[in-house]
Each structure stands twice: as C-alpha cells, then as structure tokens.
C-alpha positions as CSV (number, residue, x, y, z in Angstrom):
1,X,64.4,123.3,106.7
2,X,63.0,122.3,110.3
3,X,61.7,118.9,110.9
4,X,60.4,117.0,114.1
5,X,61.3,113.9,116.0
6,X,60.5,111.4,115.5
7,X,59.0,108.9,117.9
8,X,60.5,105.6,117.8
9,X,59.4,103.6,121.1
10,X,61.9,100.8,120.1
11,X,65.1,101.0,122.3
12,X,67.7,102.8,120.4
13,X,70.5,100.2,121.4
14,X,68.7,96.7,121.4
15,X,67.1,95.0,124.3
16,X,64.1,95.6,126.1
17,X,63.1,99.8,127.1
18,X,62.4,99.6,130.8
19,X,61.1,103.5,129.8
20,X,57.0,103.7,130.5
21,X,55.9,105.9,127.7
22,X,59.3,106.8,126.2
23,X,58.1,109.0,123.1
24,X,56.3,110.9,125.5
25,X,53.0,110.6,123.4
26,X,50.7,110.0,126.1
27,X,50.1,112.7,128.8
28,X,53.9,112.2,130.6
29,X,52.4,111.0,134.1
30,X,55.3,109.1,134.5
31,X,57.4,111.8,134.0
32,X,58.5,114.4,136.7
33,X,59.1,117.6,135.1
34,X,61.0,120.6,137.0
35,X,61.4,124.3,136.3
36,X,61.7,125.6,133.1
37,X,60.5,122.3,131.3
38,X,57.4,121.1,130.2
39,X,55.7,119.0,127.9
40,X,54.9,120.0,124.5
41,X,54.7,119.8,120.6
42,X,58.8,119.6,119.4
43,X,58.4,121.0,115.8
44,X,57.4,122.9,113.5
45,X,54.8,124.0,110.5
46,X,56.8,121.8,108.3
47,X,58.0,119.3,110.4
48,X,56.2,115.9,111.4
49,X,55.3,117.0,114.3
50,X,55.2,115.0,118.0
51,X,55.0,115.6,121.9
52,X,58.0,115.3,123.9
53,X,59.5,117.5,127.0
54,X,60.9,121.4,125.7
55,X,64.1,122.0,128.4
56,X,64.1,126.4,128.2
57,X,67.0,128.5,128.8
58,X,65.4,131.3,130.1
59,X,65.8,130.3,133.4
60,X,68.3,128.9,135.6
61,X,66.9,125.1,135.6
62,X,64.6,122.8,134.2
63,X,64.5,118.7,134.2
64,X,62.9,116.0,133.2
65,X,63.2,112.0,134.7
66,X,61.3,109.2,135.6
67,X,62.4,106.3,138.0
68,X,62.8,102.7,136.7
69,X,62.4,100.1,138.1
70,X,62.6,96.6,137.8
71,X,66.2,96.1,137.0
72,X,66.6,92.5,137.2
73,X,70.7,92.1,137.2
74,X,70.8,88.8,135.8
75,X,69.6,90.9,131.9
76,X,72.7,92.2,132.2
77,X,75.2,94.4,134.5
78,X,75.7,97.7,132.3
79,X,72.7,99.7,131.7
80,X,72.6,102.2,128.7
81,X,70.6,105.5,128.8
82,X,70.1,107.5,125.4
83,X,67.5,110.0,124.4
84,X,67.1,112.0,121.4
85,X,67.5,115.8,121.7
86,X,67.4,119.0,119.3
87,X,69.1,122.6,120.7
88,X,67.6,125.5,119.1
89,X,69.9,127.7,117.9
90,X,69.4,130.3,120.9
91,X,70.0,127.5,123.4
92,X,72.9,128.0,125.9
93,X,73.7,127.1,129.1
94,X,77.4,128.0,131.1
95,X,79.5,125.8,132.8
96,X,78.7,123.0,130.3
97,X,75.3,122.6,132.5
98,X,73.5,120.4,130.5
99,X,73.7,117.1,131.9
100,X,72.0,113.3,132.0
101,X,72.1,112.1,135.1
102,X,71.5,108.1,136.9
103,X,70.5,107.7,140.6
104,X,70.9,104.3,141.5
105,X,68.3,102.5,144.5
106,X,67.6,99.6,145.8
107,X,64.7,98.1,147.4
108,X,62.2,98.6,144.2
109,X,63.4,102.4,144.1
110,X,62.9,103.6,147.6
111,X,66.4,103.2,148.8
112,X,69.1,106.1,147.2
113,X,73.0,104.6,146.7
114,X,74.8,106.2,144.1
115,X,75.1,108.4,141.3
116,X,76.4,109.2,138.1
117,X,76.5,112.5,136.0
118,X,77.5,113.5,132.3
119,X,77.9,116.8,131.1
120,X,77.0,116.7,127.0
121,X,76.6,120.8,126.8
122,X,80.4,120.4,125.2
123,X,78.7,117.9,122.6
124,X,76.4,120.5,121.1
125,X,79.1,122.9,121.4
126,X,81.2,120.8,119.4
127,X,78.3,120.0,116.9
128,X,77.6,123.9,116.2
129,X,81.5,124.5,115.1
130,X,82.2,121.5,113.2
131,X,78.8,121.0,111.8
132,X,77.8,124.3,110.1
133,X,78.8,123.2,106.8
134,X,76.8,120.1,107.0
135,X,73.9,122.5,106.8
136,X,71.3,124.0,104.5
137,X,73.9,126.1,102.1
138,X,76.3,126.0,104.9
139,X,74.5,127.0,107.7
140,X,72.4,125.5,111.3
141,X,74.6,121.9,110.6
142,X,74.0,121.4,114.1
143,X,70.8,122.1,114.7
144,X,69.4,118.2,113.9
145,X,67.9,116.2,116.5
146,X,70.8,113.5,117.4
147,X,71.2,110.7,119.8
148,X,72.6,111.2,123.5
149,X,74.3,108.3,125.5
150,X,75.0,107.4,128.9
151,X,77.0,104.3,129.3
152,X,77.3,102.7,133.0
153,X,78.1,99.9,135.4
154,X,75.7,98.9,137.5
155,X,77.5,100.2,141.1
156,X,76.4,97.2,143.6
157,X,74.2,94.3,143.3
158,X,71.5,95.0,145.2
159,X,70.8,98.0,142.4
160,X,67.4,97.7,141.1
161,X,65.9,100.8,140.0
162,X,67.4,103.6,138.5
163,X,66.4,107.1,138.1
164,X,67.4,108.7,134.8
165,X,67.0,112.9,134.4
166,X,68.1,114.9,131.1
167,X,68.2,118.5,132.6
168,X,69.9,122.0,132.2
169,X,71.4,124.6,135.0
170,X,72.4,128.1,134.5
171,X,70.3,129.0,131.4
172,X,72.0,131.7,129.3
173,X,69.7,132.1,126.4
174,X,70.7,134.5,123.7
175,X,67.2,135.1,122.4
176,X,63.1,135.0,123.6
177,X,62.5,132.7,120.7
178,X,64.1,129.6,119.9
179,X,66.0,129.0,123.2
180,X,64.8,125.0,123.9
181,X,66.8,121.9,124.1
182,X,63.7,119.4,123.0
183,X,64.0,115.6,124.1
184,X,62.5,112.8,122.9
185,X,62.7,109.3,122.8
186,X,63.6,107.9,126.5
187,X,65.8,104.3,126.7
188,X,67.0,102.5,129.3
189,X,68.3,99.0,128.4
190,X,70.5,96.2,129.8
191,X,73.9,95.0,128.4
192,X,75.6,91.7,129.2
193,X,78.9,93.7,127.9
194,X,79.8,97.4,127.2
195,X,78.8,98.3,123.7
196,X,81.4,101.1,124.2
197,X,84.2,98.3,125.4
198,X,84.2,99.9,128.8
199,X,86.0,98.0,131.5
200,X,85.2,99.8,134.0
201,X,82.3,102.8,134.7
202,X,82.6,105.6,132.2
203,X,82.6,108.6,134.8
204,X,85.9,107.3,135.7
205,X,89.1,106.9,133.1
206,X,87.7,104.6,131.1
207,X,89.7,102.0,129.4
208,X,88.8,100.7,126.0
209,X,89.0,96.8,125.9
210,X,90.7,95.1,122.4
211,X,88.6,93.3,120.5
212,X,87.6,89.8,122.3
213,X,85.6,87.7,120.0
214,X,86.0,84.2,122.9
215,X,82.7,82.9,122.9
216,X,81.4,83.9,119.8
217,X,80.6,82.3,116.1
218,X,82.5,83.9,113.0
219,X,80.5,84.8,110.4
220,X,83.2,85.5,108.1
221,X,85.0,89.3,107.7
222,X,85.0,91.2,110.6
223,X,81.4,89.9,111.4
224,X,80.5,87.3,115.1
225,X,77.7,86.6,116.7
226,X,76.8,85.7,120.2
227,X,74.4,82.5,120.2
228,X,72.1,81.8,123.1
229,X,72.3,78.9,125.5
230,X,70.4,75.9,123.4
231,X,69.9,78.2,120.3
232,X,70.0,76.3,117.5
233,X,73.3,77.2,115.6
234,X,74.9,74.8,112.9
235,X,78.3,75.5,113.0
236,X,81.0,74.2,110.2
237,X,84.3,75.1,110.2
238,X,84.0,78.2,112.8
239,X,80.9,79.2,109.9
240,X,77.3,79.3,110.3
241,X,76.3,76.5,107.4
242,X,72.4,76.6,108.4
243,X,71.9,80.3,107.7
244,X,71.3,83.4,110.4
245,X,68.7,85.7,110.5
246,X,69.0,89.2,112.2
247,X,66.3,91.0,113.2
248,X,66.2,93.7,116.0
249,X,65.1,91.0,118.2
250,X,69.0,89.9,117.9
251,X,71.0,92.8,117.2
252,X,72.5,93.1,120.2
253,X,74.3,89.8,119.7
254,X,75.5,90.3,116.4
255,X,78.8,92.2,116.7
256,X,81.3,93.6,113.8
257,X,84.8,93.6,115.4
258,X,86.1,97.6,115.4
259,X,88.4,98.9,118.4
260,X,85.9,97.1,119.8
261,X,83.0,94.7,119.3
262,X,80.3,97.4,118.9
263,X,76.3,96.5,117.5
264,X,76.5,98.6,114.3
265,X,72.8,97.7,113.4
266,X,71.5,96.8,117.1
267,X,68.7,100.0,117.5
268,X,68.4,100.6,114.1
269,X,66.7,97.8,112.0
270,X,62.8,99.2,112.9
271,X,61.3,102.6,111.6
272,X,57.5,103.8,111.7
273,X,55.6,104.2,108.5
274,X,54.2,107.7,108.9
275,X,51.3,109.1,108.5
276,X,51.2,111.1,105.2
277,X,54.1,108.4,103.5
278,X,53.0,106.1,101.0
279,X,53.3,102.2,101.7
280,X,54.7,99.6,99.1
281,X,51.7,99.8,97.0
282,X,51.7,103.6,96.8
283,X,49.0,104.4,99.0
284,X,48.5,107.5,101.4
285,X,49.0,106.1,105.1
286,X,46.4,107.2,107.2
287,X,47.9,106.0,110.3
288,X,51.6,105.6,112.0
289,X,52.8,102.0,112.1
290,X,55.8,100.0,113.3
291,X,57.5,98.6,110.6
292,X,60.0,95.6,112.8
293,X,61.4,94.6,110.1
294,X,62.7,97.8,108.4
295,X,66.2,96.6,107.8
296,X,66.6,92.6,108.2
297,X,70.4,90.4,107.4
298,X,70.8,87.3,106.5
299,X,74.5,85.9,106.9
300,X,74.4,82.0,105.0
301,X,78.0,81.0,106.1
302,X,79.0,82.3,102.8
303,X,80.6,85.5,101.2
304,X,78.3,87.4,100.9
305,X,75.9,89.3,103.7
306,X,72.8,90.1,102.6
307,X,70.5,92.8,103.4
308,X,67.1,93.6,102.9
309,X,66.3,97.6,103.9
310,X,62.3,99.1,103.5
311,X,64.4,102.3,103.2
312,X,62.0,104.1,106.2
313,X,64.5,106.6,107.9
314,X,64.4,106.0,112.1
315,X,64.6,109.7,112.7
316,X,63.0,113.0,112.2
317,X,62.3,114.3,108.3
318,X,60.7,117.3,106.6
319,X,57.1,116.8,105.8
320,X,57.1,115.5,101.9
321,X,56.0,117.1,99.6
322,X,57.4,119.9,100.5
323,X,54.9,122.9,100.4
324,X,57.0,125.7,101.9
325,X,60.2,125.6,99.6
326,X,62.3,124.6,102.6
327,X,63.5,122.0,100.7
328,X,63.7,123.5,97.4
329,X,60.3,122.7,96.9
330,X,60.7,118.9,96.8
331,X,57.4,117.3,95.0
332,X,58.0,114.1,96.0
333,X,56.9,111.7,98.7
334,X,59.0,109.5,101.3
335,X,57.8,105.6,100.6
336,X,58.1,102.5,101.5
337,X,60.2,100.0,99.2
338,X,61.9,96.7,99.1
339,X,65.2,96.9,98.4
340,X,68.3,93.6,98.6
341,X,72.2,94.5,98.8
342,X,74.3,91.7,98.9
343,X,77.8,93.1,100.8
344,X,81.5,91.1,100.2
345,X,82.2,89.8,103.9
346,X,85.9,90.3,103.0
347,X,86.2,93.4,100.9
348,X,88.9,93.6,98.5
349,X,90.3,96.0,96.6
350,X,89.8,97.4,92.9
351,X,92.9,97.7,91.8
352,X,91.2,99.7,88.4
353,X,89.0,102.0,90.2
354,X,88.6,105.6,89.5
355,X,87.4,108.1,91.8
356,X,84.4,111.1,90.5
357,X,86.1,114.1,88.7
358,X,84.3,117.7,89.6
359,X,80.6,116.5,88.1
360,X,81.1,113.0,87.8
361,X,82.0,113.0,84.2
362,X,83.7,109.9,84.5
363,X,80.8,108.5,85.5
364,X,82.6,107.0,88.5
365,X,79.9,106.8,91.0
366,X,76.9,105.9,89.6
367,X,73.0,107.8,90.2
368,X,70.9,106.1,92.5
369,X,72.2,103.9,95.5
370,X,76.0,103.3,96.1
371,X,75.2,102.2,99.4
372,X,73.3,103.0,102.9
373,X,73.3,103.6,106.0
374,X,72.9,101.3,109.2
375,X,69.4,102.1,109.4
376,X,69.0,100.8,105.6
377,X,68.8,104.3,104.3
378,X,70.5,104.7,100.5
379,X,73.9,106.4,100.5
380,X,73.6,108.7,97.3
381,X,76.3,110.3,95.5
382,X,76.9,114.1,95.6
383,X,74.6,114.8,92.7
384,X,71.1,115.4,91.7
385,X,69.3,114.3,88.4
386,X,71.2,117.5,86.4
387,X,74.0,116.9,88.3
388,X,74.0,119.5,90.5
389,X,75.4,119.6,93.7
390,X,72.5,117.8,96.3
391,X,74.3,118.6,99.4
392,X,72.2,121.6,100.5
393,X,68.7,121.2,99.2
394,X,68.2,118.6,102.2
395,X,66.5,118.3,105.5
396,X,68.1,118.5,108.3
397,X,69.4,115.1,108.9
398,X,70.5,115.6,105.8
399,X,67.8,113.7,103.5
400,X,65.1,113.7,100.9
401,X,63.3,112.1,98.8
402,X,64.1,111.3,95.0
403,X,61.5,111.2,92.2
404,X,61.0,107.4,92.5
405,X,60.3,108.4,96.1
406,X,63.2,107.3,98.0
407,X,64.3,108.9,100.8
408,X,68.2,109.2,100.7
409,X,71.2,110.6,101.9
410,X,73.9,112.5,99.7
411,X,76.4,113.8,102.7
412,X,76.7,113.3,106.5
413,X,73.2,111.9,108.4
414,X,74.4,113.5,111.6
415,X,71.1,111.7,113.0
416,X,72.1,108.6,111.8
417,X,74.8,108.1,115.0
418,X,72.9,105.2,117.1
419,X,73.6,102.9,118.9
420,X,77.4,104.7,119.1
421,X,76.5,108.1,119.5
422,X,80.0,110.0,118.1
423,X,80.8,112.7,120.7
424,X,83.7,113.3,118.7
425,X,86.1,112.8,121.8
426,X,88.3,110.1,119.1
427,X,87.8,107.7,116.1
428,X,84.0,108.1,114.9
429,X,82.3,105.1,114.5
430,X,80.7,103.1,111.9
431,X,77.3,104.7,110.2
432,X,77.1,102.6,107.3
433,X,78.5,100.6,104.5
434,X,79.4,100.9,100.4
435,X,78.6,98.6,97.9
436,X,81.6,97.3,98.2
437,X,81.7,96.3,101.8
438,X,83.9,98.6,103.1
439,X,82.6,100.4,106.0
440,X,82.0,104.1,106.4
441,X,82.5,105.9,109.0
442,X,81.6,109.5,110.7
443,X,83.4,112.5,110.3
444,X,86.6,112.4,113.2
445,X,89.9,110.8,112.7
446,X,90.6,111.2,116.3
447,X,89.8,113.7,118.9
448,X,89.3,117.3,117.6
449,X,90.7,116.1,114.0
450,X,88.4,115.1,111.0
451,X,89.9,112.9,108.8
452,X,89.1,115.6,105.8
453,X,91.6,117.3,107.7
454,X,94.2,115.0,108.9
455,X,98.0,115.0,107.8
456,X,99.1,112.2,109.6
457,X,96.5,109.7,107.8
458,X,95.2,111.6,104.5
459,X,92.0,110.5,102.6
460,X,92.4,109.8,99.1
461,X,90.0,111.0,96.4
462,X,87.7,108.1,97.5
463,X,87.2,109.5,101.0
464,X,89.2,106.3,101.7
465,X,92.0,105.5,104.1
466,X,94.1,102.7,106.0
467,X,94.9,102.3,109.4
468,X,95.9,98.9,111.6
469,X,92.7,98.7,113.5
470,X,90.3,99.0,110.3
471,X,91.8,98.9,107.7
472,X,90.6,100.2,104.6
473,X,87.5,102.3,105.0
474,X,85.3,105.6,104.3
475,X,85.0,109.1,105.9
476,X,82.2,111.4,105.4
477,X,83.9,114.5,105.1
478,X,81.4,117.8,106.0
479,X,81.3,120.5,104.0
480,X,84.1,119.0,101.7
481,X,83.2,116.6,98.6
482,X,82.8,114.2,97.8
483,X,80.6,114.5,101.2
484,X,80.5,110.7,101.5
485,X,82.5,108.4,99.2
486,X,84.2,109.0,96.1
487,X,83.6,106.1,93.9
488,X,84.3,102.6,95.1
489,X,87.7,101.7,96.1
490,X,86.7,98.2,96.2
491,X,85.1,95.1,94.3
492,X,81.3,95.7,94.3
493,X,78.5,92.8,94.0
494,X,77.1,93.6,90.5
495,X,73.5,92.4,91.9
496,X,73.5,95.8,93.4
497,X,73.7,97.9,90.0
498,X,70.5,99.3,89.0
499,X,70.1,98.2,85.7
500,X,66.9,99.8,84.1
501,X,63.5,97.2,84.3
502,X,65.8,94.7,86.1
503,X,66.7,96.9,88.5
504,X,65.8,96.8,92.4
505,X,62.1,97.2,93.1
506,X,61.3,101.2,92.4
507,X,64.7,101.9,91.9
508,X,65.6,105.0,90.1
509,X,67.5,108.2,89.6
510,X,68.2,111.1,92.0
C-alpha cells in the first residue's frame, strides 16, 4: 500500500508561491541540488507517480534549495515555508540532521544577512512510534507523505530574497533499498500575521498569542474574517447580511478562533483531477487538471455554514482500481462529485445521543458521510458495507474509494495536516469537522500525550471531550476505535442525511 505525491502547485497555506516550479515537474533548473540528492520519479508501481528531489541516506549529505526572490515586505512580514516529504522506512539520519533551512539577502539575493534552521528528523521519529497503528494492519503508519513547516519573521527590512534548502547530514541508512527522504511540493508564501500565533521568530522561545479577533467581521460561532480595504462587506449587527464567499483566493483571511486564529481551510480548498479518475459525468480523465474550486463556503450571516466539497483528496493516493491487492483489491475508482453540508455555526449538544456499540448495531453512526475533512474529503465511520472493520484495507493517507466512487476516510488522514502541520510538540490542531459542527481534531492532547490516552481530560465513547479553550470537540484516536468519532454528540443538520434517491448527488454506502 505505497502511493505517490502528489503535485499540487497551489501554495499549501494561501497566498501567492514565490516557488519557480514547486512540484518539481519540469527539469528542476531552478533547483540546486547537492550530494546525495537528485531528481527523480517519488513512487511506486502502484502509486500515481510524479518527479520531485529523492534526499539518500547512504551518504553523509545531500540538499536541495532554490533562492527567492522578490520578497516585497509590504505582502506581509512572516514568510511560511512548507514542503511535502515521504521517509522510506530505511531512512535515518543522527543527530536529528534533517533540517529546512532560510538564508535571508538583500539586494535582489546577492547580499547574505541571516539565517534560520529547523531540525524535523525528531518529527519523523515521532511519526514512526506513534503512528504504526495508523497503518496497513498495524504497520508503516508513518510512512505517508506529510506536510513540513517553517514558520518565520522576516529579520530586517531590507530582506528581499530568501534562500530555502530541505537537506540531510550524517546519513545512517539501515538498508541499500528504501533509504530516501522524497520531497515534493515547494511553498514559500507571505503572512500579514502568524498562522501559528507567533509573536516573535520561531527559532527562538516562541510565545503563542490569545486569540485577537480586533479588526475582523464575526461570522457567527467561532468563525471571522479579515475584509480588505474597500472590499465590499455588508455588515448588520457585527454579521455579514450580504453573504460571503470563500474560495482559496480568500482563505487566508478567513480565520476560526482556536488558541489562536489559525486558517483551517486556507491551502486546502483546490485538488487536481487526475489522470486515470473519473469527472462528474463518469468519464476516464485523460489529462491532470486543477480543480480551484474543490471545496468552496458560503457563510450568509446566518446559522448555518455551508459547504460545497468535489471530494478530490489534495494529497497522494493508491492508483484505483486497485490491480495489485494492495488495497484489498479495491475495484472501484476515485471520482469527482458534488456534494453540500450545511454545518450549525454554534453547535449544541444532543442531549439523547448514543455513541456506536462494537459493530454499530445501534445504528449510531450512520454508512456513508458523517462528515469531512478540511480538504472536503468524507469522514466515514469505522465500517465497511458488511460491517467490517475499514481501518486497514486503506492507502496510506489512510483512504479509498467506496463503490459509489467516493474517496473517503474511516480513521486518521495523517496527510491531511495543512496549513498547521501537527509536530506533535502540544494540542493538535483542527483537520476537520462532523455533521454536527463540532470540530475534530488530530491525535495529541498535549505534548507526547494523545488524548486516546489522557487521564487528566478522558474522551468519551464519542471520541469527544471539553476543555476551556475549545470546548466540546473530536479526537481521532490511532489505532483505537472508534478511529474518528463515535456517533454525534451534537445536533446535526438533517439536510446532510443521505436519504436513498434524495440523497446528495452519487451518494451511497461504504
């Protein structure tokens, strides 16, 4: 159960990629790569396959980077790097020596000032002990292609070009074969504020700023949104009354109020339609295409958010069908749909909701979508269509397609961690929402703790718990069921319940 990247060229945190070729397609002349590196194909036989730059242990180094330039500070004063990166399972490296890296210039790049390192060895180190039951049958959780930040300050203001490297040192690989950390998927963007709620650069101690919504329009809940000078905003009663759209063109303004104001959908609301998926009408595509408006919101000044999700995952899949029995020889396709979830604003809860016995017999959580993911994927339940358990006859972010062709998620989409990235250093964030509006989140409780494993703050049998900051909401819990949620704790929308012909477009079992 191997899959490839794959390449999005759309910056993984909103805003504008100053990267030149950032899925690496084209011949990587942009690109200096260094020692054990080079570009090549990052997959496998049943993988959808794409270039990007294979990092291998074998010897003591190898980088990649490319300078940027044309940092204009008036865009904004943070800049954001993140890649996407896959370790094989015989990758290692001592001393925690695998590293991004920003070298700051002035004077269109030919002028070096400053620096700034992180180590992120210690992330896939974490990732292979927490992860392994998140796997296929309980095993290689961590080997999924995930996203990688870097978070900084722009030093001085004279900074206009920046040099950003993804590299290794002191290559320690346990094996000839399999001993790669693949990249993929460059970004550099601007911020006009920290999406982490840094107040100050994040090599330093970094302190994380309360909530500080000054400025902004409430949208109701926990939802703002940061209007531009002269944009055309009704407001009534500190509501929008004329309607907001949200595309990824403005996902970095809209802001759902957590520790800190953080972008849950900013990076995610594009996918490709790939070659070998079927469209909306059911046909064979022939050729990659952007899809911009994958995942698109629409907040009314009501109640009620709604969304509208194509349901095309942003990250790398199994090839579908699968023809290797890799993913237990899964006959159907990954396709295109168009799907509307209408989301309570102000969850509340049901004070008569049940939680899933063993198989579901209380038919607590229903088949089919109970709710998705920030990237508009479908959350499933723990079950397939006999009601077996689904959790290990996945790929390996931890999807697949149903037999109404809809690619889905029944237990933790490691993949799915942009624009936050969890490095699982405290609270994880946000990945996605129930039917019931209350949000889910990743696996940690705080640092080194999962929440499936915390006795200060237990989950109940709904994978649900309460805390000041959040308040009510959902832990996927690895390797434990219910996996994701189990049942819904709160009020859902009943325009969300698939209900035979009347239900959402291609809508179906698991």
């Amino acid at each position: 159960m191997i899959f490839a990247l794959l390449a999005i060229s759309t910056a993984l945190t909103g805003g504008t990629n100053l990267v030149r070729n950032p899925d690496f397609e084209a011949k990587p002349t942009d690109y200096e790569i260094a020692g054990q590196a080079r570009w090549s194909w990052v997959g496998y036989a049943d993988e959808l396959t794409t270039a990007g730059v294979a990092l291998t242990a074998h010897g003591d180094s190898g980088s990649v980077s490319q300078m940027v330039r044309g940092i204009d500070q008036a865009n904004g004063k943070w800049i954001r790097f993140t890649f996407r990166g896959l370790p094989e399972e015989n990758f290692r490296v001592s001393g925690d020596q695998l590293y991004m890296k920003i070298d700051f210039y002035s004077k269109n790049g030919t002028n070096y000032v400053d620096s700034a390192e992180r180590l992120i060895y210690r992330e896939v180190a974490r990732d292979r002990a927490d992860f392994t039951a998140n796997g296929d049958y309980g095993r290689e959780g961590a080997a999924v292609w995930r996203s990688y930040e870097f978070e900084e300050l722009l030093p001085f203001p004279e900074i206009d070009s920046a040099k950003i490297t993804v590299g290794f040192k002191n290559g320690q690989a346990t094996s000839d074969t399999k001993a790669s950390f693949f990249v993929d998927d460059f970004s550099l963007v601007q911020l006009p504020r920290s999406s982490q709620g840094y107040s100050e650069p994040s090599s330093k101690a970094v302190a994380v700023a309360p909530p500080s919504t000054e400025g902004l329009i409430s949208l109701g809940g926990r939802w703002f949104y940061q209007a531009l000078p002269g944009e055309d905003v009704s407001v009534n009663d500190g509501r929008l009354a004329g309607g907001l759209k949200v595309t990824e063109e403005n996902s970095a303004r809209l802001f759902y109020r957590d520790d800190h104001l953080v972008n849950p959908f900013a990076g995610n609301m594009t996918a490709w339609l790939r070659k070998g998926y079927l469209d909306l009408n059911g046909n064979s595509v022939v050729k990659d295409r952007l899809i911009p408006d994958n995942v698109v919101l629409y907040f009314d000044g009501g109640k009620v958010l709604q969304v509208q999700a194509r349901n095309l995952p942003n990250h790398p899949t199994a090839k579908f069908p699968d023809t290797y029995g890799t993913q237990g020889y899964n006959p159907s396709y990954i396709m295109e749909h168009e799907y509307t979830y209408y989301l309570p604003l102000e969850p509340s809860r049901n004070p008569s909701a049940i939680s899933m016995t063993a198989h579901d017999e209380n038919g607590a959580l229903p088949m089919g979508t109970v709710g998705f993911a920030v990237n508009g994927v479908a959350f499933y339940n723990p079950f397939d269509a006999n009601m077996q358990d689904a959790s290990s006859i996945m790929d390996r972010c931890c999807g697949h397609p149903s037999p109404d062709y809809r690619y889905h998620y029944h237990k933790y989409p490691i993949c799915v961690n942009t624009p936050f990235v969890d490095k699982g250093e405290g609270h994880s964030p946000l990945i996605g929402f129930a039917f019931d509006g209350y949000p889910v989140y990743g696996p940690y409780e705080a640092k080194g703790v999962m929440a499936r494993d915390s006795r200060d703050n237990p989950l109940n049998s709904f994978n649900v718990h309460y805390d000041s900051v959040r308040g009510w909401h959902y832990h996927v819990t690895p390797g434990k069921f219910p996996y994701l949620i189990g049942g819904y704790f709160g009020r859902i929308d009943l325009r969300n319940i698939e209900r035979g012909p009347g239900r959402p477009r291609r809508g179906g079992g698991q």
